[in-house]
Phi, psi and omega in degrees: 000003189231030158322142189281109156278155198258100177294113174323312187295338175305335171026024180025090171283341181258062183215057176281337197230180181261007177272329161295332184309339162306329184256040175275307181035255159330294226285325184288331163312313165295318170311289180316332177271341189290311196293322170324303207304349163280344156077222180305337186284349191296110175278157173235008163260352175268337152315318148305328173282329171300277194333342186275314193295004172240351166302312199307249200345273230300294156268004171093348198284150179265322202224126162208167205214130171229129191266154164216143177261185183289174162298318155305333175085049183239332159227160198269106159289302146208190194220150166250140187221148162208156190216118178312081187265096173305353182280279186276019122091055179195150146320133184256160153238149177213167113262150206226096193262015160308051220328179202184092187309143184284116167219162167063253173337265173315343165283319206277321191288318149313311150286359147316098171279024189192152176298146183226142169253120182248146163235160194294325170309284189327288186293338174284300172313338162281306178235037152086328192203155189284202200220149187207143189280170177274141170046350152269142241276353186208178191239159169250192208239320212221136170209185198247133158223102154286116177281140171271093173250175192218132170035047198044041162229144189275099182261004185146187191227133157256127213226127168230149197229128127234172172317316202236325189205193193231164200270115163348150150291348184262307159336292183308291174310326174293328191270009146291317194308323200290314189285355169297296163335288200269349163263354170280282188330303183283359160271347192293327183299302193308336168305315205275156199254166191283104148309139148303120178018278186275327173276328185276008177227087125007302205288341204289295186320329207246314133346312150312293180299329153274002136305281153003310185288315183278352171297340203270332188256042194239297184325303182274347175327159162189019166219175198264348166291340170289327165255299181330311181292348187247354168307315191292317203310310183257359158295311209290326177275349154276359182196147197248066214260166168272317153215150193190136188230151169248145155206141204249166177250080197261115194292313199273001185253124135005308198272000160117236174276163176195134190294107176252339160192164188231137168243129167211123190277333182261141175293118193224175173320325191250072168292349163297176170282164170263167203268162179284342187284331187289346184284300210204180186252152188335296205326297197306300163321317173320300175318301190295267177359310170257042202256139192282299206215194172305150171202142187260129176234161197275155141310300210300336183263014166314296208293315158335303175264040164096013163302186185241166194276297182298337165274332162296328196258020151298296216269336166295301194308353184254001181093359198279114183247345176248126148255135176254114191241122171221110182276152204255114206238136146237138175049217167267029170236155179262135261197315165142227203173129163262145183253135166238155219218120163268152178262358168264161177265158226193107252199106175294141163272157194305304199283331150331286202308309196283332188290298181296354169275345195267309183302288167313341163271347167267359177240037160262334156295327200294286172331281165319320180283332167278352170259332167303336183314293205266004159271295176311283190316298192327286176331301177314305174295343164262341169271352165297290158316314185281277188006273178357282155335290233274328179297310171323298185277020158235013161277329181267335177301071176282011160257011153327120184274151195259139201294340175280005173192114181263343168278014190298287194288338197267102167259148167163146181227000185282177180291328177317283167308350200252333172252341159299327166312299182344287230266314175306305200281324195284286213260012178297319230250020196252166117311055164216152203281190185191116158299080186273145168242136166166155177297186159288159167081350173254041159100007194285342155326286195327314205271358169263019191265336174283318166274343161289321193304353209230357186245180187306030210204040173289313172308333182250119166316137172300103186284155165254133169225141149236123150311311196286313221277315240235122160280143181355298179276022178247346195253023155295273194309331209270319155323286199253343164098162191214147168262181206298158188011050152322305222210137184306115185096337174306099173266348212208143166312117184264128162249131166323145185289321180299314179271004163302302184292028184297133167050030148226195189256133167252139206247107192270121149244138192066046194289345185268031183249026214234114157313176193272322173295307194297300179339307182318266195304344197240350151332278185303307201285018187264293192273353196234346191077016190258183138186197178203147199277145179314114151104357181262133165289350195254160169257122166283172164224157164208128158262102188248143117330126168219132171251132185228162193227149155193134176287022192253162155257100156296331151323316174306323197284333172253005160255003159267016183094348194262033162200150209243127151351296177290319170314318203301301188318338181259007143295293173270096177242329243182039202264103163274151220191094152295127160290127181305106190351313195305332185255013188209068099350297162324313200266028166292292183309304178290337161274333158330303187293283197321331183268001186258338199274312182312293215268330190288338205260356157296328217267323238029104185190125158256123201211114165280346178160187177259185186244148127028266220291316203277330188269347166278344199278319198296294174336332214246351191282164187278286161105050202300336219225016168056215186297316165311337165278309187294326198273348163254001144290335170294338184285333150345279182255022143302282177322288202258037159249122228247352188244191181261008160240159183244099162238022162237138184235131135351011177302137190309187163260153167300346161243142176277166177230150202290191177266359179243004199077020189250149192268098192243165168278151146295150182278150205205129192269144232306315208261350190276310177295001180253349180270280248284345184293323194278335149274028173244331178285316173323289208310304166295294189263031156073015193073354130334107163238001171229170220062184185287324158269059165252189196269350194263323191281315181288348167274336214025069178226152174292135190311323170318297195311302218305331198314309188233056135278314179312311200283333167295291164322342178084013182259157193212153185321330169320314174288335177293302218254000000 
């Protein structure tokens, strides 16, 4: 590092105004012979970059380029690029070592033997399209192309581009002297036969070795104070600093960069970081992000190009007369940027710059591998806690069907139920979704826990969501889950039921109650398997299963508009249409016995059974509230029976009362008022159905008909007498 360097900055300083370009001459011979004397040592893109910063002010030019080709002139070997940014008011540099075949434009550009002035107007009318510079941020309006030759050989072009106007003839003459200036050079180097490394740098070796060193001790870091300490450590052998902050770019926090440490050698009140909007203003970040390598700035010339006031006047108070911002890049992502602070002012030399661009990149994988590191455990450990729950809440669920009889709670013995097994036994063991119908109280859980227990994804708990239970604005995040501060209380990541349910079943009950925008979103997770979390970027995947439930008529529901057409069809793939206790009727008595056994052996109470009576009465009821109405009047009347039968049960009256008080019948379907007429004309006529007092003379239908409508109805003398 301590090579013999050329300072740049010798510039010809009195070549400020354009009334000076006459006497540059001199000043330019001499730079050309100090930098020759320097040889291999010379950087020629921070020599470019002076020249561009006295080019800008004088024309105006925004943009320059000194491009060089191969020896055939068949390709662009490399490039210097500097670019004028009016916004943060400061120059950018790149080199673009990416060779490039020559075509169209640029073969016509190449081939200039004399300076040429173009306009955007120009290029279009000749090829169709303007000329845009490599890797640079705008298109121009107006432009310069000087060719560099050596002995009638094309050794490259110098390209000045600006905005507003084209370059004067007294411009156009200083910047051929410049572009003279810069093909003598780039023919002295490429000329001179190649040093060895190490002999022509001293300094390379011992720079290895400490790149070398720090790869080695990178390999045992295993905490984020561990690399911070070794980050200060091997900065600190290239600079003798006061201060130095890291801030990183954690893809999962919202607010962006964020300050993970501060060094400060003088001590001061405020030892915490500063928030990132008090360093500087977006623009100054944009920069640093699309910045190649390290760069150095004065303090006094912070607040100028967008810094903030309050972090220029930290670093005066600490004495800081230099900042060195060298952003932490992996591949193409930006990774965050230490800042370090000199008390001197301080101007990086070529072999700084590359040792400290070589430190920054190992310890920008360092960096990177420890927040993807510290995203997984995070990630890990939540998938971990929810395990957890869900092994709870299926500890607690005693009505969990046990996977070795998936049919145990589904009692029925009628034809009804007897064709709901069928339809079960068909799509359980499938991948397809399923529609359950049905009222309320008649089992439509039950019945999608029985087609997840019988299908392949048995082994992973079933999630549950009821849509009616969940407000509105909540049941976007409870579905797909929201990251930290989404949302006013998003203190912490919530993951989503879809995504609990990866390789399991997710089960919606009361799916027609889910608004028409949340419908939308949960559409595209139907068709596409994606979704994303409330306040999140990433596209999730999930293989759910979805069984859904509701008492509502969707059709109705979608010609009256409060359901979407499309949803529904991706729904109803599959529709089992449970019957309402009021029509399974036979199965009243086994399930009565089944909820009396439960509850007499909860109760500790022994009650053999019901009476006569209790069971017509159970027969005759209406049953608005289905199974779920019969199973907690038996839990009833458990409780408040003192003998070993139950012979009376508490049943409502058959009419209910509205939310405004009117008093209506329950309703009763066609075929149920035509049993209940004919067995009250029976009643009346003693079971008598033909002759002059039967029940056939009084229907006026033939004793044949009445004969086997009773037998169509189930009715039999029991029912009469």
């Amino acid at each position: 590092m301590k090579d013999k360097q050329f300072d740049y900055n010798t510039f010809p300083n009195e070549v400020d105004t354009v009334e000076d370009m006459a006497n540059t001459g001199t000043p330019l011979k001499e730079l050309a012979g100090m930098i020759r004397n320097c040889g291999h040592n010379f950087d020629l893109l921070l020599l470019f970059e002076v020249i561009f910063k006295k080019l800008h002010p004088l024309f105006s030019i925004d943009c320059g380029a000194l491009i060089l080709y191969d020896k055939e002139v068949s390709r662009i070997e490399k490039s210097y690029v500097s670019v004028y940014s009016a916004v943060a008011g400061n120059v950018c540099s790149e080199i673009i070592n990416d060779p490039v075949a020559l075509s169209g434009i640029t073969m016509e550009i190449a081939g200039f033997g004399f300076p040429v002035l173009k306009s955007r107007e120009n290029w279009i009318e000749e090829t169709g399209e303007n000329h845009c510079p490599h890797s640079a941020p705008h298109e121009y309006l107006f432009h310069c192309y000087i060719p560099l030759e050596i002995n009638n050989e094309t050794l490259g072009t110098l390209e000045l581009h600006n905005h507003y106007k084209q370059l004067s003839t007294e411009g156009l003459s200083f910047c051929c002297n410049i572009a003279d200036l810069l093909a003598e050079l780039v023919f002295t180097v490429d000329s001179q036969p190649a040093k060895p490394i190490v002999e022509a740098h001293p300094g390379v070796s011992k720079d290895y070795n400490l790149l070398l060193r720090l790869c080695n001790t990178l390999t045992a870091v295993r905490s984020r104070d561990e690399l911070v300490a070794v980050s200060s450590e091997y900065i600190g052998q290239l600079f003798k600093f006061s201060y130095m902050e890291i801030l990183l770019n954690n893809a999962d926090d919202r607010q962006g960069l964020s300050s993970i440490s501060v060094f400060r050698e003088t001590k001061t009140a405020n030892q915490q970081p500063l928030p990132v909007s008090q360093i500087a203003e977006e623009h100054v970040f944009l920069d640093i992000k699309s910045a190649v390598g390290p760069k150095e700035i004065l303090v006094a010339d912070l607040e100028k190009i967008g810094w903030k006031p309050g972090f220029c006047s930290m670093l005066q108070s600490l004495g800081i007369a230099t900042l060195i911002v060298s952003p932490l890049r992996t591949a193409n992502e930006f990774t965050g940027v230490i800042f370090t602070g000199l008390q001197e002012e301080h101007f990086l030399t070529s072999s700084e710059r590359l040792l400290l661009q070589g430190i920054s990149a190992q310890l920008s994988v360092a960096f990177g591998n420890m927040l993807a590191f510290e995203r997984i455990k995070h990630q890990l450990h939540e998938i971990s806690s929810f395990r957890q729950l869900m092994e709870e809440e299926k500890l607690c669920q005693t009505e969990e069907i046990e996977v070795s009889s998936i049919y145990d709670e589904m009692i029925g013995q009628s034809k009804e139920m007897q064709q709901i097994f069928k339809l079960l036994s068909n799509v359980a063991g499938t991948e397809t979704t399923v529609l359950v119908l049905g009222e309320t109280g008649t089992g439509k859980e039950l019945i999608a826990k029985a087609i997840h227990n019988a299908s392949d994804r048995k082994d992973n708990q079933m999630i549950k969501v009821n849509c009616a239970a969940i407000p509105p604005n909540l049941i976007e995040s409870e579905l797909f889950g929201h990251e930290k501060g989404s949302f006013t209380g998003a203190t912490e990541r919530r993951i989503g039921k879809f995504e609990l349910a990866n390789n399991s079943t997710l089960f919606l009950d009361e799916i027609g109650e889910l608004s028409l925008d949340l419908q939308v979103k949960l559409l595209r997770v139907l068709q596409e398997k994606e979704f994303e979390r409330v306040g999140g970027k990433t596209t999730l995947t999930a293989d759910v299963r979805i069984v859904s439930a509701t008492n509502r008529n969707l059709l109705e529901e979608v010609e009256a508009g409060r359901f979407r057409s499309d949803l529904f069809y991706r729904l109803n793939v599959f529709p089992i249409a449970l019957p309402a206790l009021r029509n399974r009727k036979e199965d009243i008595p086994v399930l009565a016995r089944h909820f009396l056994s439960r509850f007499a052996e909860k109760c500790g109470k022994k009650i053999d059974g019901f009476s006569q009576k209790a069971l017509g009465d159970m027969m005759k009821y209406y049953w608005p509230g289905n199974i779920r109405e019969l199973e907690h009047l038996i839990e009833r009347q458990v409780l408040l029976t003192k003998g070993p039968i139950i012979k009376e049960l508490e049943i409502p009256s058959e009419k209910t009362i509205t939310a405004q008080g009117t008093p209506i019948s329950a309703v009763k379907t066609i075929s149920e008022n035509e049993r209940d007429h004919i067995f009250a004309v029976l009643q009346m006529c003693n079971g008598k159905i033909s002759g002059k007092d039967g029940a056939a003379k009084l229907l006026d239908v033939p004793a044949t008909t009445l004969n086997s409508k009773i037998k169509r109805l189930g009715l039999a003398k029991k029912h009469v007498f």
